[in-house]
Structure formats: C-alpha cells, structure tokens
TORKOL-4160 file (C-alpha; in steps of 0.2 Angstrom, whole numbers, padded with zeros to 4 digits, m for minus):
225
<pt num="1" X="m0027" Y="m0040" Z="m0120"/>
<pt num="2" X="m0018" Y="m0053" Z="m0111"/>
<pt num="3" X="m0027" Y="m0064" Z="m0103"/>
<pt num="4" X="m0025" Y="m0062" Z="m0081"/>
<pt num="5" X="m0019" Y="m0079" Z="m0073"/>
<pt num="6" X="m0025" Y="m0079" Z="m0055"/>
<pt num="7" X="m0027" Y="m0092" Z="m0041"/>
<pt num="8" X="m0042" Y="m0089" Z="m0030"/>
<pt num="9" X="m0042" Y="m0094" Z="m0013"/>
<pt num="10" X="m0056" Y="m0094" Z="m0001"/>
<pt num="11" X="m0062" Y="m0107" Z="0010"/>
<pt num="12" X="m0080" Y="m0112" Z="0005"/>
<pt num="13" X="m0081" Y="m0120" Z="m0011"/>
<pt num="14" X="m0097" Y="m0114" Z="m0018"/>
<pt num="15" X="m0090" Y="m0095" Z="m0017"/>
<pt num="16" X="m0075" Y="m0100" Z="m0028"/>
<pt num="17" X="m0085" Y="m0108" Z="m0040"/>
<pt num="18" X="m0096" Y="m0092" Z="m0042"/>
<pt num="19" X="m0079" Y="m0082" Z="m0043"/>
<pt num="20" X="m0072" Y="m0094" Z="m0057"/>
<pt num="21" X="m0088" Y="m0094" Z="m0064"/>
<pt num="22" X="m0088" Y="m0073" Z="m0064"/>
<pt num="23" X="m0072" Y="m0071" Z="m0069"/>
<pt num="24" X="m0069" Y="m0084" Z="m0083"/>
<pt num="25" X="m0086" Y="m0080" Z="m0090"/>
<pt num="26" X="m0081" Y="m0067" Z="m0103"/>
<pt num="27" X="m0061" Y="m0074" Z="m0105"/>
<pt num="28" X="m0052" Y="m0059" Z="m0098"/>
<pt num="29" X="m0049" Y="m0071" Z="m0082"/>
<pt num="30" X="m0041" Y="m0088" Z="m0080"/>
<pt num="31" X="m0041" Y="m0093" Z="m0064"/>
<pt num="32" X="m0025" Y="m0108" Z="m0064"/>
<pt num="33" X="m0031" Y="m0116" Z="m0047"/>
<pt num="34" X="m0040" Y="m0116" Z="m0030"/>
<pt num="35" X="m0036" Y="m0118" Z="m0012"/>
<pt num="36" X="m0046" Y="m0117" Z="0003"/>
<pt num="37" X="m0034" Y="m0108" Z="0015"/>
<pt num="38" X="m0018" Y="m0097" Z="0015"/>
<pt num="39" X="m0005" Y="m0113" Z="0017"/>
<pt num="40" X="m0011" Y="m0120" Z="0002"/>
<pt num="41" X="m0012" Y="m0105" Z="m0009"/>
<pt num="42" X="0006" Y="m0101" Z="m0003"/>
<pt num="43" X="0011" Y="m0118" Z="m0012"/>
<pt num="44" X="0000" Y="m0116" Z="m0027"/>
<pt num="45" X="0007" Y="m0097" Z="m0032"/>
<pt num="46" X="0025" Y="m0105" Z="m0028"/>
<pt num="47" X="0023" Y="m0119" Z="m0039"/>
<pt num="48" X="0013" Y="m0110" Z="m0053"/>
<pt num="49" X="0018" Y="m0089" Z="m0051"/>
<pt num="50" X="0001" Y="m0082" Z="m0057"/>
<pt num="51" X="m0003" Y="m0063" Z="m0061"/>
<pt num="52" X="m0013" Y="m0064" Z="m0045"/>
<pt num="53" X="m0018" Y="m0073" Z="m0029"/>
<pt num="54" X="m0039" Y="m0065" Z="m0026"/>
<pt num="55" X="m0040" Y="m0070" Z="m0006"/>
<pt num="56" X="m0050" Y="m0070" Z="0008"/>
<pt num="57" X="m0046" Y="m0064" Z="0025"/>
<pt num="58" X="m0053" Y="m0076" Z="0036"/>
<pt num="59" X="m0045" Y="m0096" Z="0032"/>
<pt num="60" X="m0041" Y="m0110" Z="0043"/>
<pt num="61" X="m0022" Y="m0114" Z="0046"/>
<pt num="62" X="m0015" Y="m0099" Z="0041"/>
<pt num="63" X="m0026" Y="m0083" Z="0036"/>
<pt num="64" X="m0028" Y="m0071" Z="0020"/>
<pt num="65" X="m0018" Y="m0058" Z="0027"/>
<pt num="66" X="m0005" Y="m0069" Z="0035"/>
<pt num="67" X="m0005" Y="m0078" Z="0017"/>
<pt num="68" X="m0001" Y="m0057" Z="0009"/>
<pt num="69" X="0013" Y="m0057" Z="0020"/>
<pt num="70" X="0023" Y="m0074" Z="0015"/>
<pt num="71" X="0019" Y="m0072" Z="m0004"/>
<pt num="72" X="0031" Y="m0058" Z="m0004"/>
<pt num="73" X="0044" Y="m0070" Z="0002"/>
<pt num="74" X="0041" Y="m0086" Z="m0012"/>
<pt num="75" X="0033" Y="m0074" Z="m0027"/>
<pt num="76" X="0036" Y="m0055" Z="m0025"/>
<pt num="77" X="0031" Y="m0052" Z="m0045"/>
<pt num="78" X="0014" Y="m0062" Z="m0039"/>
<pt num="79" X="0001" Y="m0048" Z="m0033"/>
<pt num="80" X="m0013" Y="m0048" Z="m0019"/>
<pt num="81" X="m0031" Y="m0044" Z="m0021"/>
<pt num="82" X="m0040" Y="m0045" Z="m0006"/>
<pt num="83" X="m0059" Y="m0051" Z="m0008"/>
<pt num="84" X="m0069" Y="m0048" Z="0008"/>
<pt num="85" X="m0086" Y="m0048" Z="0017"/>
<pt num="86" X="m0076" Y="m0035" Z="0031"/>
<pt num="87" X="m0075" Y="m0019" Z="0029"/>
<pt num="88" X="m0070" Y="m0015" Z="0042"/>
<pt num="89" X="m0053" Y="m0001" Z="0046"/>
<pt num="90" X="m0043" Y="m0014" Z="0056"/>
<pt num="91" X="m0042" Y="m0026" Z="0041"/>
<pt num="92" X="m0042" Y="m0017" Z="0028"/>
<pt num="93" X="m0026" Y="m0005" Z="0033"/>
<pt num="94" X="m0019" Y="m0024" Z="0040"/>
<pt num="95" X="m0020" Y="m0028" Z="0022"/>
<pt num="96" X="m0010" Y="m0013" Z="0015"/>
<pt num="97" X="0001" Y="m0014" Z="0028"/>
<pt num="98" X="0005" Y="m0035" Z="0023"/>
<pt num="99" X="0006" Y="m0031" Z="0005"/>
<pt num="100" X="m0010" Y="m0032" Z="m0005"/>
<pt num="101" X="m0011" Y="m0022" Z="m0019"/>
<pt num="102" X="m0031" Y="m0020" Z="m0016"/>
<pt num="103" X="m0045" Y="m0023" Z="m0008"/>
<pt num="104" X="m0064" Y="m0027" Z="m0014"/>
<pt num="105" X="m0080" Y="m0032" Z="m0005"/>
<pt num="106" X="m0088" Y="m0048" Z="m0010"/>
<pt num="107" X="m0104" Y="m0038" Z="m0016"/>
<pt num="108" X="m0094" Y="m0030" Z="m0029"/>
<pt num="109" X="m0100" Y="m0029" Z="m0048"/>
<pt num="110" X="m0090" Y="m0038" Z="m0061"/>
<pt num="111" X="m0083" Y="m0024" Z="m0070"/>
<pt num="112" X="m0075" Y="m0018" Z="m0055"/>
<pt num="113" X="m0068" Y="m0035" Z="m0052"/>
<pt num="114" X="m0060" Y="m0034" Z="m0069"/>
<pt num="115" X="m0054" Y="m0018" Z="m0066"/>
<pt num="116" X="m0046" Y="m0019" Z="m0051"/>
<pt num="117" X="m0038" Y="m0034" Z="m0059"/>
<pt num="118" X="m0031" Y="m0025" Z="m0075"/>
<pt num="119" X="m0026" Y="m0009" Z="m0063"/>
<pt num="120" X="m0016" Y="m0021" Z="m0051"/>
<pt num="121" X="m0009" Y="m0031" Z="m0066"/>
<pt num="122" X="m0002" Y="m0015" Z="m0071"/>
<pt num="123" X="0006" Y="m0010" Z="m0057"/>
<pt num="124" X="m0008" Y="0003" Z="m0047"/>
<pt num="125" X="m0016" Y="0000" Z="m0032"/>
<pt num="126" X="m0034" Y="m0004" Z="m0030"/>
<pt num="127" X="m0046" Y="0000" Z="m0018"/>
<pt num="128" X="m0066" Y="0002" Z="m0021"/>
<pt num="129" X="m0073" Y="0018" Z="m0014"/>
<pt num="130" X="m0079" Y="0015" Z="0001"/>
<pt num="131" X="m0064" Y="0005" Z="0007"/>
<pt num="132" X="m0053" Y="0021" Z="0000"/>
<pt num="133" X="m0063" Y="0033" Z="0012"/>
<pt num="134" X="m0059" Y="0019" Z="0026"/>
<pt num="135" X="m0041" Y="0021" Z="0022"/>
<pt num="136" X="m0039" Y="0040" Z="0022"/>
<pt num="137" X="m0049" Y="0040" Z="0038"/>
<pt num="138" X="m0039" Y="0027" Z="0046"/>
<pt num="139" X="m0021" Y="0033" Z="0042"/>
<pt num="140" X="m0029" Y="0053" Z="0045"/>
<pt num="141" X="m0032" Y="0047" Z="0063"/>
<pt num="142" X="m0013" Y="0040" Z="0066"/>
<pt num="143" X="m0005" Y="0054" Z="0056"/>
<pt num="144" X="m0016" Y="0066" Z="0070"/>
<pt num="145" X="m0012" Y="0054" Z="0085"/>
<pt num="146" X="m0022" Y="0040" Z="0091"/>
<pt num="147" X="m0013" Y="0039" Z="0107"/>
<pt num="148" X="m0020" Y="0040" Z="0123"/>
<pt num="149" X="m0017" Y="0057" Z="0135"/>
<pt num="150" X="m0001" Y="0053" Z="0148"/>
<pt num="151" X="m0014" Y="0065" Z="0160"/>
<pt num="152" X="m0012" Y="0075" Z="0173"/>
<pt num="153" X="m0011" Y="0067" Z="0192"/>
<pt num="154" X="m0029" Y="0065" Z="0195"/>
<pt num="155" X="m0032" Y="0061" Z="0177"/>
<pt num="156" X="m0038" Y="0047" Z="0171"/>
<pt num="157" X="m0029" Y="0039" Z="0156"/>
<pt num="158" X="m0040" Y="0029" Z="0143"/>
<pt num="159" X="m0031" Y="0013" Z="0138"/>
<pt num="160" X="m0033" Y="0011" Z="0117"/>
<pt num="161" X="m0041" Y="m0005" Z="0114"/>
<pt num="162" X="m0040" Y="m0003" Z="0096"/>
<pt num="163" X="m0060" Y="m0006" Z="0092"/>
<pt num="164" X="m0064" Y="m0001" Z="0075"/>
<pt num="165" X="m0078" Y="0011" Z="0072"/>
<pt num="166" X="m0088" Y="m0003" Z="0066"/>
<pt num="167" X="m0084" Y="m0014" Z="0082"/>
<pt num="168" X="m0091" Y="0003" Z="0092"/>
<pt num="169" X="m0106" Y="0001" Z="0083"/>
<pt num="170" X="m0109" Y="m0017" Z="0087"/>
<pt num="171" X="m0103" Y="m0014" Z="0107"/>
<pt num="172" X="m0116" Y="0000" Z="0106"/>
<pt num="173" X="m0132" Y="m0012" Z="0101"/>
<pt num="174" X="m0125" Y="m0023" Z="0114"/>
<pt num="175" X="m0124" Y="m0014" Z="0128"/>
<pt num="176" X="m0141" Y="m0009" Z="0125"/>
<pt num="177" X="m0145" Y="m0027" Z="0126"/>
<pt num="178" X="m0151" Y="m0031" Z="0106"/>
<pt num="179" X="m0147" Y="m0050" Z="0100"/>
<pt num="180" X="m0135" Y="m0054" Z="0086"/>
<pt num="181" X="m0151" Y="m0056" Z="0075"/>
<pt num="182" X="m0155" Y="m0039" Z="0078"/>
<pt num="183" X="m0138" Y="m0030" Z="0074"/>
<pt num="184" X="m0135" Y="m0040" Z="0060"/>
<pt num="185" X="m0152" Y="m0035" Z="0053"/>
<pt num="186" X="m0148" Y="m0016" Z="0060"/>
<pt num="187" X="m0132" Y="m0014" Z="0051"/>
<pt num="188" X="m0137" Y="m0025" Z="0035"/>
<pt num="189" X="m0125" Y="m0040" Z="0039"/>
<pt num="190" X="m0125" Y="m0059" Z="0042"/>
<pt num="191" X="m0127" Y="m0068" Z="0058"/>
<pt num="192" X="m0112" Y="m0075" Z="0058"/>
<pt num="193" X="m0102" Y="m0058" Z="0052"/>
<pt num="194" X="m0108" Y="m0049" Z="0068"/>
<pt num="195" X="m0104" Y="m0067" Z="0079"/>
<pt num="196" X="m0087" Y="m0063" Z="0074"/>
<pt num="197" X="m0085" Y="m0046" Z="0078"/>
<pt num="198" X="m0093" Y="m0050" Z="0096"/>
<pt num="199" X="m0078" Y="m0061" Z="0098"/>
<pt num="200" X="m0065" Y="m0050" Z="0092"/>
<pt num="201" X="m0072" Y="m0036" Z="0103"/>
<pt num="202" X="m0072" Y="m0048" Z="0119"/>
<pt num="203" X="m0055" Y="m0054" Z="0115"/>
<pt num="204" X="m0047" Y="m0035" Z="0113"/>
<pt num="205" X="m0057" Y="m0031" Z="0129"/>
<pt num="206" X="m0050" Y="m0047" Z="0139"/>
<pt num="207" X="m0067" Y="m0051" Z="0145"/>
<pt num="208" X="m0076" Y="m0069" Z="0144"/>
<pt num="209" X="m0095" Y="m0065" Z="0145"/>
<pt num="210" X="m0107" Y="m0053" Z="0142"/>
<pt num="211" X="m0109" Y="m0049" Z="0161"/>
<pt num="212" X="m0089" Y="m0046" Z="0161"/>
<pt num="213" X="m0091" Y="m0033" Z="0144"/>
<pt num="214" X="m0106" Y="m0025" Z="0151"/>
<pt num="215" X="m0095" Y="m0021" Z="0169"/>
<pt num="216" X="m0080" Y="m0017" Z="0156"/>
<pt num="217" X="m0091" Y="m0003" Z="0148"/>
<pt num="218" X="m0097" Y="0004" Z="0165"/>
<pt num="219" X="m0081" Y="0007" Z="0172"/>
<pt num="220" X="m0073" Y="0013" Z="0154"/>
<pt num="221" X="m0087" Y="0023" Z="0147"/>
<pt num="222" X="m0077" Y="0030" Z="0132"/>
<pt num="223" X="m0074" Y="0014" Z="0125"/>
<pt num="224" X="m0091" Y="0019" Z="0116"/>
<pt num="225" X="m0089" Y="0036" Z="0118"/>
C-alpha cells in the first residue's frame, strides 16, 4: 500500500512527537511536517498538499476547526482528521459541519488511527464509535427540533443556550458546589479539560462569576433540567 503523507498539527510538542512516533513506527505513515497552530498548518498543506492534515481543535492564532474550514479553500484534495481530547457534540458536529472527513479521541488505539487514515484516504468518512453515537444524537435532536416553545401569554419561553450535554453535566457538579478537581476526577478528565468547559459555559451563559452562574441557574432552572 501506498504509503499516507500527513502533516500533523497540534500545539504542544511532545504530543506530536508521540503521534510521529505512533504513526511512522510501522512505515504505513509519513508524517511531511509539523505546526503548532491552524495558520501554520494552512501554510504547510499549501506548500506541500499532503494525503492528510491530523489536527487538533484547540490552537493559538487560528483554531483546528477554523483551520478545517480554510483548507478547503488552498488544498480541497487535502483531507481533515480531527484528533481531540473533546468529545463533546458541539465540536464534534462543528467539525463535520467545517469539513473534516473524521474525528478520533486522543486515547485511540493505533490500528484505529491507521484505519481511519486508509478509510479517509480512500474517500469515506471516519468517526470512532462513540463520537458516531454523538453525531446521530446530535443531528436526531435538530432534525426533531431544538427550538424553543413561542408559548402561550403567561408562558415562559426558555432561551436555547446551546450547552452540550457534557457542559449540563459539569453545570450540574457546579451548582452543587464541587471543585474543578472533583468533576474532573467524577467524569474521568483533566483539570484543565473541565477549566475549559467552565469557561465556555460561563461565556454562553453571559455571566462573569460563580455568584452570577449560580443566580443564572436559579432564575432559568431548566438550563440543567
């Protein structure tokens, strides 16, 4: 089999060398450069049109996702993997909806990695199981209609925040009043994974301070519902 010509792009160091390493260690894999955020891989797939650009989401100057969208424009034979810590619904149908032709968590085995590789190098989607039930789920909920109720007078109507399900879940635990050390051990993820769903929830939710989220909650009680 030909060998797969991809540019990897993630902004800490030491994961791309563990990819490279990964990927290139059995020679179905060459990766034909690096680059620590989206600007930069733009460049790189311009100037050298690999099989495939294996992203990140989350990259100074200009993201993963932003990064999906613009490689359309300067390589469109090029094709997108998206290798992520978030599995969240929000991102991952972002994703589709910018162009990747798959998504992967960073905890994924090797032989999947190759084979979502070879299934996107020949043209198919690829998406890992649980980020395929995410999907379904996701577009099953806009097909049956995620809008909020008009309501009658008297009624009141719920403004649509847009919090993924795993955001409800950190909301929850912080309503309750645990620390960010105690929902990342609760649902099994980093520190700094549940840091930056806190501020994406605050930021969606226009409030500045815990005191100001808990209020929010109070007086919109089906935000967690």
């Amino acid at each position: 089999m030909d060998t797969i010509k991809v540019i990897l792009a993630d902004d800490h160091v030491i994961v791309r060398n563990g990819i490279k390493i990964l990927l290139e260690s059995e020679g179905e894999v060459e990766v034909i450069a690096e680059a620590s955020n989206g600007q930069e891989a733009i460049e790189k797939v311009t100037q050298l049109k690999p099989d495939i650009l294996i992203s990140d989401i989350r990259m100074p100057v200009m993201n993963g996702l932003e990064a999906t969208a613009e490689l359309k424009k300067v390589s469109p034979d090029t094709k997108t993997l998206i290798l992520s810590m978030h599995d969240d619904e929000e991102y991952i149908i972002k994703s589709v909806e910018c162009g990747a032709s798959g998504y992967l968590l960073k905890d994924t085995t090797k032989e999947e990695f190759v084979k979502a590789l070879r299934s996107i190098l020949d043209g198919h989607k690829y998406f890992s199981g649980d980020i395929s039930d995410v999907l379904v789920n996701g577009y099953l909920n806009k097909s049956t209609g995620g809008s909020a109720p008009s309501g009658d007078a008297g009624t009141m109507v719920k403004a649509d925040y847009h919090i993924t399900k795993r955001e409800k879940q950190i909301l929850q635990l912080v309503y309750e009043g645990h620390s960010n050390k105690e929902i990342a051990d609760e649902l099994g993820k980093s520190i700094r994974t549940v840091e930056t769903h806190r501020f994406n929830i605050m930021k969606k939710l226009e409030v500045s301070n815990i005191t100001e989220l808990i209020r929010k909650i109070d007086s919109e009680p089906y935000i967690i519902g």
